[in-house]
C-alpha positions in Angstrom: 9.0 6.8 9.2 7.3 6.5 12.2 8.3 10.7 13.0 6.8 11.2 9.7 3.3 9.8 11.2 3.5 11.6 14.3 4.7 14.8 12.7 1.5 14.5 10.0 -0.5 13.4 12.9 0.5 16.6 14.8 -0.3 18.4 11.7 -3.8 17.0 11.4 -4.9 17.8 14.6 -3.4 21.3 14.7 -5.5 21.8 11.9 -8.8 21.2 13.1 -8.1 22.9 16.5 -7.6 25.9 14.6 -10.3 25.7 12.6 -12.4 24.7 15.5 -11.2 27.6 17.6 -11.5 30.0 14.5 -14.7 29.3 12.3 -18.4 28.6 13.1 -19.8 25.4 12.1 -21.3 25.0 8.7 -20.9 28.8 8.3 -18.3 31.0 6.8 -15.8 29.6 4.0 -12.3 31.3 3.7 -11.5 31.1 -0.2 -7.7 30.0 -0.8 -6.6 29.5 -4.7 -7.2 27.0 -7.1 -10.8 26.3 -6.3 -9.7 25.5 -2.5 -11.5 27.3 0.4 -11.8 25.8 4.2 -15.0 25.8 6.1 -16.0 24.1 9.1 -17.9 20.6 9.0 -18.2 17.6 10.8 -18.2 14.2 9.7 -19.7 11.2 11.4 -18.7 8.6 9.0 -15.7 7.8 7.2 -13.4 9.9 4.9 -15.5 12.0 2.9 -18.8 11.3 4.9 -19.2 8.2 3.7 -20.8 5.5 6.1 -22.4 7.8 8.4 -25.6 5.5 9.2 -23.4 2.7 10.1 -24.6 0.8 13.1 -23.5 -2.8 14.3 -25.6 -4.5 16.6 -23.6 -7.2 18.9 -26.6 -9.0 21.2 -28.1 -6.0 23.2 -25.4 -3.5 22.2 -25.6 -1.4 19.4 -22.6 0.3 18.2 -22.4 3.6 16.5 -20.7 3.8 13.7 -18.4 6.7 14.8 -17.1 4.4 17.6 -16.7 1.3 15.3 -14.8 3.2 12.7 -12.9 4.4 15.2 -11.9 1.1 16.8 -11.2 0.3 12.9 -9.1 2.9 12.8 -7.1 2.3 16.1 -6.7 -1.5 14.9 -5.2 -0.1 11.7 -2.6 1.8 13.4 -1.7 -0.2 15.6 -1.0 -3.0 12.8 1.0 -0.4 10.5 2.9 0.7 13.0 4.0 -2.3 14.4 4.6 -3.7 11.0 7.0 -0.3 10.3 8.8 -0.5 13.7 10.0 -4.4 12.9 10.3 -4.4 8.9 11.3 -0.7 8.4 15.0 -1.1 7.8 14.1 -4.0 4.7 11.4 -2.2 3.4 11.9 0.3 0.1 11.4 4.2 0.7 8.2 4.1 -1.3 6.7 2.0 0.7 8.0 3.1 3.8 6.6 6.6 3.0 3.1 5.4 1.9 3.0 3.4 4.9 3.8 6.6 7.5 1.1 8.6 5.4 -1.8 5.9 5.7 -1.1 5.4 9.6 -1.1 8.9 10.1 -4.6 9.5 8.4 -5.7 6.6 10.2 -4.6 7.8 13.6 -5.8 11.0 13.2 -9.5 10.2 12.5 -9.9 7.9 15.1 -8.5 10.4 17.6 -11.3 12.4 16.5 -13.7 9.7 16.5 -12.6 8.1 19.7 -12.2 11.9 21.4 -15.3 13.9 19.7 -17.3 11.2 18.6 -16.7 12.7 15.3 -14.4 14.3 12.7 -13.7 18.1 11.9 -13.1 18.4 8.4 -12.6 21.6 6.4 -11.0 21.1 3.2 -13.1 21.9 0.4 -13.1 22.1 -3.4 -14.8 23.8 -5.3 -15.1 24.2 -9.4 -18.3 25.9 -11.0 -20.6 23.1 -10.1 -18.5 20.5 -8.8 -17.8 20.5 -5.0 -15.8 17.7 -3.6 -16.8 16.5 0.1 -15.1 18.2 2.7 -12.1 16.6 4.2 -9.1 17.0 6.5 -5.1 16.8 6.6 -5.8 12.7 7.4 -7.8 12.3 4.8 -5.7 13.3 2.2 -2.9 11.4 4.3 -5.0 8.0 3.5 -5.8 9.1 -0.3 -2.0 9.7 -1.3 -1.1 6.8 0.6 -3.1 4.7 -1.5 -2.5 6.7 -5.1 1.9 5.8 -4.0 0.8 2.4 -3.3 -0.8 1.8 -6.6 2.6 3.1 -8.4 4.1 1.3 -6.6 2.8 -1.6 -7.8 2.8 -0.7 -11.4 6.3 0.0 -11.3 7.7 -2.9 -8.9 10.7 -4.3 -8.7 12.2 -7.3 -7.3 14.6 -6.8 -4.3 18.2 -7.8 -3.7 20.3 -9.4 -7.5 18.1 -12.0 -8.6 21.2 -13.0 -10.8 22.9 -14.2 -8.0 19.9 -16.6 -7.6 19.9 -18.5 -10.8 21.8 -21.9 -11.0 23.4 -21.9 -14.5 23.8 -25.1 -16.1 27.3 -26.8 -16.3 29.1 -25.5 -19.9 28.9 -28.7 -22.6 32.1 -30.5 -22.7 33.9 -30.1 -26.1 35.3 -33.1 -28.4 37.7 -33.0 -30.8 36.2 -34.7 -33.3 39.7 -37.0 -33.9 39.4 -38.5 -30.1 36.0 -39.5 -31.3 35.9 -43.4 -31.9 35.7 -44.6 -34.9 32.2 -45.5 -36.3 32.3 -48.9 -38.5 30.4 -48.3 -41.9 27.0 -49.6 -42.5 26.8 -53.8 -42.6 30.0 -54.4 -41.3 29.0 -56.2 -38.1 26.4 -58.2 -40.4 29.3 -59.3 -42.5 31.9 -60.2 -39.8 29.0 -62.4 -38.3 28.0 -64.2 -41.6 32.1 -64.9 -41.9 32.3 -66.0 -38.3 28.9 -68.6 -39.1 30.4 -70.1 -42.7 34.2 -70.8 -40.3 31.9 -73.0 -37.9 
């Protein structure tokens, strides 16, 4: 999975370097189908341009919120792909997929962020009046990532035979009712006692 992150992360920067190399910014849009067109942006926030004012102020220093999305972004990474390269083998396909598509948006935003001190996106959708923001091959990494991951969890499984996991209880031992003893009737061991008293 981790050759499906680097081959989507591959994929996400070829991308904008053609883009970059091909388009003006903020200028001309090359209409595709199905309401889809690309156009060059950039994007100083996170996916979508979301969070672009961000600014964290640490004593003196004041971080920008390209560079501390980016650090976010690198910290992600890092953690996914750690987690893939130890647990990869034990984990289901779904998951395994969904993880290699969220590190590979991840990774390639902040290589944008940490390079350019922003990201070239150029996706964009487009309906009558409804536009969608502009976004990139990472982007829609992170956003199908997320949509596996939540069937994923509607439709989870337990691992492994859990019936292999269940003590049963011990089968009831069966009596023939004739090796049963013999129950005396009702005032019998009143009787026998009165008889024992009236011999004394």
């Amino acid at each position: 999975m981790l050759l499906l992150a680097a081959a989507l992360v591959a994929l996400d920067q070829l991308s904008k370097a053609w883009v970059v190399a091909t388009l003006p910014r903020d200028g001309t849009e090359i209409p595709l189908a199905l309401g889809f067109g690309i156009t060059h942006t950039r994007n100083g926030g996170a996916a979508f341009g979301m969070l672009q004012d961000l600014e964290l102020k640490v004593g003196g220093l004041t971080i920008d919120g390209t560079v501390l999305l980016g650090l976010l972004s690198a910290v992600v990474s890092v953690g996914i792909g750690v987690y893939l390269w130890r647990n990869a083998k034990r984990l289901p396909a779904l998951l395994r997929v969904t993880l290699a598509l969220v590190l590979a948006g991840a990774a390639g935003n902040m290589l944008d962020r940490l390079r350019l001190g922003y990201v070239v996106d150029f996706v964009h959708f487009k309906v009558g009046s409804f536009a969608f923001p502009v976004f990139n091959v990472a982007d829609a990494c992170v956003v199908i990532g997320a949509i596996l991951l939540f069937i994923g969890s509607l439709g989870g499984e337990p691992r492994g035979d859990t019936r292999q996991d269940v003590k049963r209880a011990p089968a009831p031992r069966e009596h023939r009712l004739d090796e049963l003893p013999e129950v005396p009737p009702l005032g019998a061991g009143k009787q026998q006692g009165d008889a024992s008293n009236s011999n004394t």
